[in-house]
C-alpha positions as CSV (number, residue, x, y, z in Angstrom):
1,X,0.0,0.0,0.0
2,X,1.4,3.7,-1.1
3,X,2.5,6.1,1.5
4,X,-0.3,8.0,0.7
5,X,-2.9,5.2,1.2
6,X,-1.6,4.7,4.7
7,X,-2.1,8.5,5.4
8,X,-5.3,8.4,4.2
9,X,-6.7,5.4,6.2
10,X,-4.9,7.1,9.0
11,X,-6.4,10.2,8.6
12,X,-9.6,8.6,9.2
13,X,-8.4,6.7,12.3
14,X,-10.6,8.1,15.3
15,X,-8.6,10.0,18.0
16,X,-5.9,7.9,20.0
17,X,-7.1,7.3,24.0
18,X,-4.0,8.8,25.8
19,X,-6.2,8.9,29.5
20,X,-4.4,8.4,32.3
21,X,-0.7,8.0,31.1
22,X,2.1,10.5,32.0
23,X,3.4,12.4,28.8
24,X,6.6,13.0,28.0
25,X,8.2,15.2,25.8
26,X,11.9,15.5,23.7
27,X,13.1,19.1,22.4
28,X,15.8,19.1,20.2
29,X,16.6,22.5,19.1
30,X,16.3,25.1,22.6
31,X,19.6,27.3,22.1
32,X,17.5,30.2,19.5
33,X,15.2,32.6,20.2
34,X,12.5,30.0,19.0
35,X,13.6,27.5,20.6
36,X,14.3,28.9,23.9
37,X,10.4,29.9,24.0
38,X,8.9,26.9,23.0
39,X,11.2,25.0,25.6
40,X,10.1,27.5,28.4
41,X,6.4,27.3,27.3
42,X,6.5,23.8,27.8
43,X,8.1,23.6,31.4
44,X,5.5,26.5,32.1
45,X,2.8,24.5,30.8
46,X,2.5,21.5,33.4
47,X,1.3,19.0,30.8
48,X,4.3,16.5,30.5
49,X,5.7,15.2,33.4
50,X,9.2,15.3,32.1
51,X,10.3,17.7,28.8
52,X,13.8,17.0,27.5
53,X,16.1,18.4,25.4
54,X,18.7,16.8,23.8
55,X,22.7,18.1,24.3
56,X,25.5,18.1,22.8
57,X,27.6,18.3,25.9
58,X,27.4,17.7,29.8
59,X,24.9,19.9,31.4
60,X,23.9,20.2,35.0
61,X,20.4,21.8,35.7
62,X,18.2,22.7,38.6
63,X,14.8,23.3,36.6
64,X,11.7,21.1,37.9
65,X,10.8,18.9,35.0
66,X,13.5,19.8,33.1
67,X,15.8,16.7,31.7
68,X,18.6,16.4,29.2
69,X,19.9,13.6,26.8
70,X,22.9,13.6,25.5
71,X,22.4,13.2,21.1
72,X,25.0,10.5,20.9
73,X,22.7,8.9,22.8
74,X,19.9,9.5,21.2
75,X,19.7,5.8,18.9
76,X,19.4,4.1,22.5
77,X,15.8,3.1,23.2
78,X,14.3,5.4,26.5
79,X,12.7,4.6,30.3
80,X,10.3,6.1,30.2
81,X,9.9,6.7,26.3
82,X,9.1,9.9,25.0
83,X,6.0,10.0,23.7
84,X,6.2,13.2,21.6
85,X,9.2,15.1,20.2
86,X,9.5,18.5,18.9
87,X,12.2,20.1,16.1
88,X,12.9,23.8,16.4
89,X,15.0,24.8,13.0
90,X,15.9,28.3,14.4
91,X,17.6,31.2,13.7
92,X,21.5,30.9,15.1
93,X,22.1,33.5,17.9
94,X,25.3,33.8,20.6
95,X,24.5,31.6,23.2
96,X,25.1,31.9,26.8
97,X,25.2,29.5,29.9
98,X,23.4,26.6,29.0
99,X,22.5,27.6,25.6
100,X,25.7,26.8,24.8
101,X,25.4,23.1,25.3
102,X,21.9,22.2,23.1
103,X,22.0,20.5,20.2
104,X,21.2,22.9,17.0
105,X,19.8,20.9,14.2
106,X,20.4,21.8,10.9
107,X,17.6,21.3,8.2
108,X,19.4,18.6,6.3
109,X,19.5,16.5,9.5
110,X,16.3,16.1,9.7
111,X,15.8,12.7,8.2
112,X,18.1,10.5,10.5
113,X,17.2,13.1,13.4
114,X,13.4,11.8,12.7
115,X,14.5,8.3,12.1
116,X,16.8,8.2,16.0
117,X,13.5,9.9,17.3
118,X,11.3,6.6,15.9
119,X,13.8,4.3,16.9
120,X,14.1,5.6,20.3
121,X,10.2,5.2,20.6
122,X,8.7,8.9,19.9
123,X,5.1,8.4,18.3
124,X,4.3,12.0,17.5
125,X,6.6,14.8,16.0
126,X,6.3,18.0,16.0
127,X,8.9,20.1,13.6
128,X,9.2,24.1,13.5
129,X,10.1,25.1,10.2
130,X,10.9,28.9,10.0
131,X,11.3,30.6,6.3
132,X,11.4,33.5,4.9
133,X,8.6,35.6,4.2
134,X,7.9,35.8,0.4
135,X,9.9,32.8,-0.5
136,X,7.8,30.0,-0.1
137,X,5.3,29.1,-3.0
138,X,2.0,28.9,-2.4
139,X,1.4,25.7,-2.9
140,X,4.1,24.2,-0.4
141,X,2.5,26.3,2.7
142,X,0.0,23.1,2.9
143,X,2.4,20.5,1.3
144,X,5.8,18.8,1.8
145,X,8.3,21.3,0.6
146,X,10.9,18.2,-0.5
147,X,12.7,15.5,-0.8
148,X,13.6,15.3,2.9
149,X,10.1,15.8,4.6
150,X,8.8,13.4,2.6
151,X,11.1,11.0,3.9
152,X,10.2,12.2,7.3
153,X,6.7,11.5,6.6
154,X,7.5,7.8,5.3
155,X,9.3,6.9,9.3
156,X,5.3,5.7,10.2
157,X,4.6,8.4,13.0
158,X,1.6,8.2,13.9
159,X,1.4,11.7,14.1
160,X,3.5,14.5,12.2
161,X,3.2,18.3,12.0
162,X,5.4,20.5,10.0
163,X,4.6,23.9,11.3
164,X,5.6,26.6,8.7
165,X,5.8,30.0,10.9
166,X,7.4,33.1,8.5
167,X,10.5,34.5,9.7
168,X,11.9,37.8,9.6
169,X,14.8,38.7,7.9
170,X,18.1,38.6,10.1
171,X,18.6,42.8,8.8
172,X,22.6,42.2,8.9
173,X,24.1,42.8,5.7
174,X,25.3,39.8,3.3
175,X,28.8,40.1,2.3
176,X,28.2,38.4,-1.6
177,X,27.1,41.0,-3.9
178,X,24.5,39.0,-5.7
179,X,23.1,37.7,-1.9
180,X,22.4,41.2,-1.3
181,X,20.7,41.6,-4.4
182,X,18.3,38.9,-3.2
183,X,17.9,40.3,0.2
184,X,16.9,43.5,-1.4
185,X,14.1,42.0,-4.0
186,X,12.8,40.1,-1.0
187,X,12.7,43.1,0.9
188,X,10.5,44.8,-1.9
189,X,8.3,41.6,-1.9
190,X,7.8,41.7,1.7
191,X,5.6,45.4,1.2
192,X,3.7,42.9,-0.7
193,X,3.0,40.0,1.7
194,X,-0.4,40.0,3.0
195,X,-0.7,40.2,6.6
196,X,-1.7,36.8,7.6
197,X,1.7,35.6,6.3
198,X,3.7,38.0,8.1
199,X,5.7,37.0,11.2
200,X,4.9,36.5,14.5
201,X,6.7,37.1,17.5
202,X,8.7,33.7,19.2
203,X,6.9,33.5,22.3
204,X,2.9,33.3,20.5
205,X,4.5,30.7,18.3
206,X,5.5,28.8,21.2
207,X,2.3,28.9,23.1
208,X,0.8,27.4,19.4
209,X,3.6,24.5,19.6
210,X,2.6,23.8,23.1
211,X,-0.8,23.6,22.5
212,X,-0.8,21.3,19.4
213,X,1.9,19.2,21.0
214,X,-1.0,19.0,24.1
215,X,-3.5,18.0,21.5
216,X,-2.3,15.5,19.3
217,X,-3.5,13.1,21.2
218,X,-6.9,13.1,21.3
219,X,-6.3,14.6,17.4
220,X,-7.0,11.8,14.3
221,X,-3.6,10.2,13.5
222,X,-1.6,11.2,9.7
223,X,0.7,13.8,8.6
224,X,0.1,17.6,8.5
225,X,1.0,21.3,7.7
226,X,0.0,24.2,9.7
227,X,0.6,27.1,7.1
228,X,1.6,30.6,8.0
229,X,-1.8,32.1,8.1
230,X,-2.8,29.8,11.0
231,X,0.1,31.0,13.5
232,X,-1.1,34.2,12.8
233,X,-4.4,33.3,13.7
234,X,-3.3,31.9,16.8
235,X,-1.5,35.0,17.6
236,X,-4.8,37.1,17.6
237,X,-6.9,34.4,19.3
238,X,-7.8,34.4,23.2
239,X,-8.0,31.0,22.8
240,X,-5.0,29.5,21.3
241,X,-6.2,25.7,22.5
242,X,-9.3,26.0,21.2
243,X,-8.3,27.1,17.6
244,X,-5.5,24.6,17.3
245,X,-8.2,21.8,18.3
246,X,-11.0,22.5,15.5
247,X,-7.9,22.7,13.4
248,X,-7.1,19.4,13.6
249,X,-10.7,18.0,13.9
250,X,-11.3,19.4,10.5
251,X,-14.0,22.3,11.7
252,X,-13.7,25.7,10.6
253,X,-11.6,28.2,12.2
254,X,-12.0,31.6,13.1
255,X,-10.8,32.3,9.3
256,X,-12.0,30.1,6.7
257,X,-9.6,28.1,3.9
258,X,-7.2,27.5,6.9
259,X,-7.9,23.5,7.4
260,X,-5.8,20.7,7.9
261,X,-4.2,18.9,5.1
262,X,-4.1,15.5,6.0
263,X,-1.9,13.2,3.7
């Protein structure tokens, strides 16, 4: 049966019964601005009863619920198993103190990242896929943008999100002549961008992450894209929980065209 079959027939699975079991959750990616948020809004939250984030070196720390794993490590089966794991491609920024010590995936790791996360166990994934505003087609906002998600897609989560939140640009200077051509016609695009697909700041993307990570599991199994026009729905809405649940039940939304592609 084709990939897409599965996702199909999954896609019409009824919710998974998660009641009564302890959550737990894997970050790998806390070190950017991004990052850092959704890995605070997760300790905040209360949900899990242990978030992770995976290191690259030794790293002592005193938060309550707050655990590390070391990536070289990662491949090694878990007790207890984390249940859900969530990517943050982000931005690089100097890092102090223990940012210094998180792991900082790079976009073409993402396959064998995704494939160490199903081997270790993790059912659900959640990965944060910043771009620039202006350069993604229309068509990829709702779709797998290549080669590499759709290998994602084929590990058999039972759940997978690809959240597509527009980025800003970094506003230093390139040093390439013809890069800073580019940077200036995206620039002139960005007047153009219509305000749903404008960026949003870190911390209301986080509180989204959270609460879709929350729900997934009461959510119909198969693979999805929130598109940029949802964060910034979420970003206006009082009820950030609520919006990212009729999302992923398939009911309409405070604005309408924004539904889940299931595939």
């Amino acid at each position: 049966m084709s990939l897409l079959h599965e996702a199909l027939r999954a896609g019409h699975h009824p919710p998974l019964s998660n009641a009564g079991k302890v959550r737990h959750l894997l970050v790998a990616g806390g070190a950017g601005a991004l990052g850092a948020a959704v890995l605070e809004e997760l300790l905040a939250d209360g949900t899990f009863g242990r978030v992770a984030v995976l290191v690259t070196q030794p790293l002592n720390t005193a938060l309550r619920g707050l655990a590390v794993v070391a990536a070289d490590t990662l491949h090694q089966p878990a007790v207890p198993t984390e249940d859900t794991a969530i990517v943050v491609f982000d931005r690089e920024r100097h890092a102090n103190g223990r940012e210094q010590a998180f792991l900082r995936p790079a976009p073409q790791d993402l396959p064998s990242l995704a494939a160490a996360l199903r081997s270790r166990g993790v059912r659900r994934l959640v990965v944060v896929m910043p771009h620039a505003s202006a350069t993604l087609p229309e068509a990829l906002k709702q779709g797998l943008a290549n080669l590499d998600e759709h290998a994602v897609a084929a590990l058999d989560f039972e759940q997978l999100v690809f959240v597509r939140s527009a980025q800003s640009s970094s506003g230093s200077a390139a040093s390439h002549p013809l890069q800073r051509v580019a940077d200036w016609v995206l620039a002139q695009l960005s007047l153009m961008i219509p305000q749903r697909d404008k960026p949003v700041r870190a911390r209301k993307v986080a509180l989204f992450v959270a609460a879709l990570a929350r729900a997934l599991p009461q959510a119909p199994g198969g693979t999805r894209v929130v598109p940029p026009e949802l964060i910034w729905d979420a970003s206006q809405a009082r009820d950030v929980a609520t919006l990212v649940d009729d999302w992923l039940h398939g009911r309409a939304t405070a604005q309408p065209g924004v539904r889940p592609m299931r595939m």
